[in-house]
C-alpha positions as CSV (number, residue, x, y, z in Angstrom):
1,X,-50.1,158.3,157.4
2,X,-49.2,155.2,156.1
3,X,-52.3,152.9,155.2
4,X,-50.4,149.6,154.8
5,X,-49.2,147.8,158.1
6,X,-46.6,145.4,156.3
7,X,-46.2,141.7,158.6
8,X,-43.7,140.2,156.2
9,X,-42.3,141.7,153.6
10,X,-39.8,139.0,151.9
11,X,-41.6,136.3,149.4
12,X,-39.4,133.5,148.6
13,X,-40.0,134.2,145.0
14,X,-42.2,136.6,142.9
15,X,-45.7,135.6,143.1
16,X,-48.8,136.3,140.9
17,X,-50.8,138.1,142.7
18,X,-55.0,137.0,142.6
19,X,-57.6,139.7,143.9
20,X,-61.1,139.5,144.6
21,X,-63.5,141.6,145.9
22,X,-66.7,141.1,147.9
23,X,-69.1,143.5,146.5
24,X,-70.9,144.2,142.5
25,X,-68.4,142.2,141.1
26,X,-68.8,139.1,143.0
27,X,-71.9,137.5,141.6
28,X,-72.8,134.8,143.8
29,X,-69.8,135.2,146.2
30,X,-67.7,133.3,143.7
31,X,-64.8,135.2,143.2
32,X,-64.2,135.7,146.8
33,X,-65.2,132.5,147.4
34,X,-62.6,131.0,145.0
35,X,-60.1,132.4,147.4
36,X,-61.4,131.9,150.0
37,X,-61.7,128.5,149.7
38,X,-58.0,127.7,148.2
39,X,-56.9,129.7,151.1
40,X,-58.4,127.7,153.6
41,X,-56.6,124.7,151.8
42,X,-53.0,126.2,150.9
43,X,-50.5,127.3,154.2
44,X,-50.5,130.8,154.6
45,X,-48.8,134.1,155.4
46,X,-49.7,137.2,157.1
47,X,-47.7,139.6,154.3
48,X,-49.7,142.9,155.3
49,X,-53.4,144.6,155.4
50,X,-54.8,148.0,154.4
51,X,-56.2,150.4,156.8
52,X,-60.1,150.6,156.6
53,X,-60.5,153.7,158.1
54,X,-60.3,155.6,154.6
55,X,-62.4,153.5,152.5
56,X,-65.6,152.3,153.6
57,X,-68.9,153.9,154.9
58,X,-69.1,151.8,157.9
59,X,-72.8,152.0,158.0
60,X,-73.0,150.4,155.1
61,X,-70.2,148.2,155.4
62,X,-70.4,147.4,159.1
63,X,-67.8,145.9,161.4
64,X,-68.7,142.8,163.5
65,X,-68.8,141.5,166.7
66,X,-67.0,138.0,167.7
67,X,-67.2,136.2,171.0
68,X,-64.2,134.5,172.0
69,X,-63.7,131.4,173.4
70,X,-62.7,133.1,176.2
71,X,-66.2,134.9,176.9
72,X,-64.3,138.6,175.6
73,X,-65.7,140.0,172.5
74,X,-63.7,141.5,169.3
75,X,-64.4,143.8,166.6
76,X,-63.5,142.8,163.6
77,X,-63.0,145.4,160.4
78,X,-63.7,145.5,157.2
79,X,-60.4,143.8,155.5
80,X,-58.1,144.0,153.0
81,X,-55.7,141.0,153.5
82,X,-52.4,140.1,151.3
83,X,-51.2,136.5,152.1
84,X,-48.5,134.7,151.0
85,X,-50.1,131.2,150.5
86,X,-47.4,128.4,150.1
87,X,-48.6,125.5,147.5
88,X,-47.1,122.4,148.2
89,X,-46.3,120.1,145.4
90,X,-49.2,118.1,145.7
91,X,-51.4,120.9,144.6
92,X,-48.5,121.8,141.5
93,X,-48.4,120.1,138.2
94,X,-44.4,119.8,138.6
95,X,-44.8,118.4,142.3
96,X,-42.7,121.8,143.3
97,X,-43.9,124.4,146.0
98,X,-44.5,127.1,144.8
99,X,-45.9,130.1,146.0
100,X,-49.1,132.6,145.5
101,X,-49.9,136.0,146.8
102,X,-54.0,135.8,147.7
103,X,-55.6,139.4,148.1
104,X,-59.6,139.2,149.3
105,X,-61.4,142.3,150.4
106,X,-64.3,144.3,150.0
107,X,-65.7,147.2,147.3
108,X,-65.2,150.2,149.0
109,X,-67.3,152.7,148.8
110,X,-64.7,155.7,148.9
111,X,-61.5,157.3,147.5
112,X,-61.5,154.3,144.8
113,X,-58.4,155.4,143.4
114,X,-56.7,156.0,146.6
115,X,-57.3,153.0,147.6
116,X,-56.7,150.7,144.0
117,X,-53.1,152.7,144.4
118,X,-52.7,150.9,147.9
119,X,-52.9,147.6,145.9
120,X,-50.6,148.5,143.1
121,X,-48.1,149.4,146.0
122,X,-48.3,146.1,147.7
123,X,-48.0,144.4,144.5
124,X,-44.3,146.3,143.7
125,X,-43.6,145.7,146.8
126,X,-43.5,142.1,146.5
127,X,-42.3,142.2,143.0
128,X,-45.0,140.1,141.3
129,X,-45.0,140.0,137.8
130,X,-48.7,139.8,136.8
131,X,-52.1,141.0,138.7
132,X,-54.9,138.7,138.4
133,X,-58.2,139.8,139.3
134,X,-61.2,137.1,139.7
135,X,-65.2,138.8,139.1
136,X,-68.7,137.1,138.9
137,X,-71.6,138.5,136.9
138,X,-75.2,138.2,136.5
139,X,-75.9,136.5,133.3
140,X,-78.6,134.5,131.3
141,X,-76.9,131.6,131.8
142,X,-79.0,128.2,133.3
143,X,-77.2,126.5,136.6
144,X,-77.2,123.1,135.3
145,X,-74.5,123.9,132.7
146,X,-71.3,123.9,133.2
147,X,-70.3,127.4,134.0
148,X,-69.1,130.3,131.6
149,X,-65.7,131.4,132.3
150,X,-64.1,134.6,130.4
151,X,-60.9,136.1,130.7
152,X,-59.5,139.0,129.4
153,X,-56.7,141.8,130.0
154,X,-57.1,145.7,129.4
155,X,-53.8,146.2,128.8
156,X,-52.6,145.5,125.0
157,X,-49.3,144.6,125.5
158,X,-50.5,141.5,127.6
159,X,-53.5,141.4,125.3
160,X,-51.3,140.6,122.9
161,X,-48.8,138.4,124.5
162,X,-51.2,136.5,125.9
163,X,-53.5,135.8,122.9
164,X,-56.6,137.5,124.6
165,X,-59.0,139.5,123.4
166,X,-59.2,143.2,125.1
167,X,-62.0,144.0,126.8
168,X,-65.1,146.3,124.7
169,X,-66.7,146.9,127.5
170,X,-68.0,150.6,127.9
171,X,-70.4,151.2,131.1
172,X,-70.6,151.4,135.1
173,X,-67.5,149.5,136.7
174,X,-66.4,148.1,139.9
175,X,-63.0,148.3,142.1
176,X,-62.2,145.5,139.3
177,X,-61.9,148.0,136.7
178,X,-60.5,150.7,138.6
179,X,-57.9,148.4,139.8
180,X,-57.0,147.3,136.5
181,X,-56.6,150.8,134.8
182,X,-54.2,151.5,137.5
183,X,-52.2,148.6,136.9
184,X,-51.9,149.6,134.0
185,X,-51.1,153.1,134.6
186,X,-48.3,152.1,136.9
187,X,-47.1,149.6,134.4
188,X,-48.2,145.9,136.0
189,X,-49.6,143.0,134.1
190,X,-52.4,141.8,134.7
191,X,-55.5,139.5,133.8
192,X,-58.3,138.7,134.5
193,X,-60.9,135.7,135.2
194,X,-64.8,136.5,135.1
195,X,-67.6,133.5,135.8
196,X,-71.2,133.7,134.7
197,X,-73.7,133.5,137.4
198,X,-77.4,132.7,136.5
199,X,-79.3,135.8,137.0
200,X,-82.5,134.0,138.9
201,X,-80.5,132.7,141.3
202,X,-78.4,136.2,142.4
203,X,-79.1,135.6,145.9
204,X,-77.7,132.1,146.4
205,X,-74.0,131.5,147.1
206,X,-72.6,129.7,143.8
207,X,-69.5,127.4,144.6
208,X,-70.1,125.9,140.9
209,X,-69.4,129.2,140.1
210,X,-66.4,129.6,142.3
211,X,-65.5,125.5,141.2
212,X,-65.2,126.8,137.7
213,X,-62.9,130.2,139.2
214,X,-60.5,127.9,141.0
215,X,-59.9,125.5,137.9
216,X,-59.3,127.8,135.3
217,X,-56.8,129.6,137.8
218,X,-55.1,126.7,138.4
219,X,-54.6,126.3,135.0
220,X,-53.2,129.4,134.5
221,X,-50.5,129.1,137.2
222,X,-50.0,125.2,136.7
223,X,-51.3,124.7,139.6
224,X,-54.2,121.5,140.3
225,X,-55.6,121.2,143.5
226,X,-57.8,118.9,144.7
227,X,-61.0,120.4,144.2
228,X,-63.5,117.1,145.6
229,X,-65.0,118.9,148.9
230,X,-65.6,122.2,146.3
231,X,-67.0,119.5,143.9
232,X,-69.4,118.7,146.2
233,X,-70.8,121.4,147.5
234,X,-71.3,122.7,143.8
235,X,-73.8,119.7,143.3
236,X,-75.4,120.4,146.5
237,X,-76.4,124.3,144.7
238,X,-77.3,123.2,141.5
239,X,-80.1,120.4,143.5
240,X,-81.0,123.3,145.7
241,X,-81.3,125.5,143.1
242,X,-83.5,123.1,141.1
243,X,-85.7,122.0,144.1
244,X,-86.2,126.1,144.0
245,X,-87.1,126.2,140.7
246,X,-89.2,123.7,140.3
247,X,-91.4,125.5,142.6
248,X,-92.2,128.3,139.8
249,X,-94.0,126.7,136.8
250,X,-92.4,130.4,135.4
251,X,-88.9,129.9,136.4
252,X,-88.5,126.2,135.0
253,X,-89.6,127.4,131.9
254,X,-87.1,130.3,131.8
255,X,-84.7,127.9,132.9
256,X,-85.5,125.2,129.8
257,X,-85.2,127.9,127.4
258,X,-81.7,128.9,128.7
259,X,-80.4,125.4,128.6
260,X,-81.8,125.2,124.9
261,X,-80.1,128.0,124.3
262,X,-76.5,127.1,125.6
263,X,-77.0,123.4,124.1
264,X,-77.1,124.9,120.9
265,X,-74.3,127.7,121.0
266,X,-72.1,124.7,122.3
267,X,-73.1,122.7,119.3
268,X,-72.9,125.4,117.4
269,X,-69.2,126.6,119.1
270,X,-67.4,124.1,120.8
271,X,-67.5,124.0,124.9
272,X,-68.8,127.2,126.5
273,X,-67.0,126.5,129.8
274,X,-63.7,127.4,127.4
275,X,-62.5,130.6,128.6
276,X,-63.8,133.1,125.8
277,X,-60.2,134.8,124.3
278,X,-58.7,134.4,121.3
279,X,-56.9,131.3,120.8
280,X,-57.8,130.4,123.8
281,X,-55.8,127.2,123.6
282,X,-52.7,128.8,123.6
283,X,-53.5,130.9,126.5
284,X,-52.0,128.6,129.2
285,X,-48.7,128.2,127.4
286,X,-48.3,131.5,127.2
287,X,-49.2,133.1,130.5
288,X,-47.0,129.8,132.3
289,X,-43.8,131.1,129.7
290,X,-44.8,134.9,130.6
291,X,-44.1,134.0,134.2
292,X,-41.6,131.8,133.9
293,X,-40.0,135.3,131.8
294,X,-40.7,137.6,134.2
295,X,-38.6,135.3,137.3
296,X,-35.6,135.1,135.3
């Protein structure tokens, strides 16, 4: 039975794919809201979805109701959507279109490697020449600093081309990691962007979070869109999460000593919101020539 329904199955060139996942690693909803959002603002394409029926527990993860405008009702699944999302030159540093595969879903909470295999089939299907994965953890971090973005790639040859760091990570792991070691097992590229979400405030939405996603990726892929509506809605969390705070004599405390904290590390170490690899200011020039390589 096949478990991908394919819409359209002809990019006009090779895209990056950029996956993100609803679920442990999405802290905040800011990796799924990063795409989220710059789908909302890019034209897009149906390319194809994955089944659900394998994957989730749907008492867990439950399907929902819509009501039409019609009066009728639909049920709507649990998703797994590729689009093709066409980025006019407005949004480009070159002025060209150009073009991005968007992948946003949901953990699932079976046959993991089933279904990470799905998404290494849709992205040969398409051809792209690198995987990028966007996450969001918990961290002590304070919300009124600008937030910590990391990025990083398990596989050494792209560690290496790249100038990042591999990852030394050794614990629990999402669909993230899973995903990645199976890129890697079937021989993709890939990468990976990671934003630190203040641990007090794991509850509450973080488009700062999500702000900080959607810039770095854009300076990845050369790409610079206009980011003002995002803008604002990031200082809309960081007053609500203050007004919070400053209800807990305990919290603003916490939250003073984390800000110390950072203040010093970034006198001590330059910017923190600089992605944390090695050379990290050759990491642009590098992934842009890496694509730029792999369409020739």
């Amino acid at each position: 039975m096949a478990l991908i329904t394919w819409v359209d199955e002809s990019p006009r060139n090779r895209p990056a794919l950029v996956a993100a996942f609803t679920g442990w690693n999405d802290a905040g909803d800011a990796a799924s809201g990063a795409l989220a959002w710059l789908a909302s603002r890019w034209d897009t394409t149906d390319v194809a979805s994955l089944d659900p029926e394998p994957f989730y527990d749907f008492a867990d993860t439950r399907p929902h109701l819509r009501l039409e405008d019609d009066g009728s009702r639909s049920l709507i699944w649990p998703s797994n959507d590729l689009i093709a999302a066409t980025v006019n030159g407005a949004d480009t540093s070159d002025g060209d279109d150009t073009e991005v595969a968007l992948l946003v879903g949901a953990e699932p909470q079976l046959k993991w490697r089933t279904f990470a295999q799905q998404i290494v089939d849709m992205a040969k299907r398409i051809d792209s020449p690198l995987v990028i994965t966007l996450g969001a953890l918990l961290a002590d971090v304070p919300h009124t600093r600008p937030t910590p973005i990391y990025g990083s790639s398990d596989d050494p040859e792209m560690a290496s081309q790249l100038g990042l760091t591999p990852s030394s990570y050794e614990g629990p792991t999402g669909i993230v990691g899973v995903l990645h070691n199976a890129c890697a097992s079937a021989g993709l590229q890939t990468a990976s962007l990671w934003a630190a979400v203040p641990g007090y405030a794991s509850e509450i939405p973080s488009p700062k979070a999500s702000l900080a996603l959607v810039r770095r990726l854009g300076t990845l892929l050369d790409l610079s869109p206009d980011t003002s509506e995002l803008e604002e809605m990031a200082e809309g969390y960081e007053r609500h999460v203050s007004e919070l705070a400053e209800q807990a004599d305990e919290t603003s405390d916490y939250i003073a000593q984390l800000e110390s904290a950072y203040d010093q590390e970034a006198e001590e170490n330059g910017e923190i919101e600089e992605m944390r690899a090695a050379d990290p200011g050759d990491f642009v020039d590098q992934i842009e020539q890496f694509l730029r390589d792999q369409r020739s």
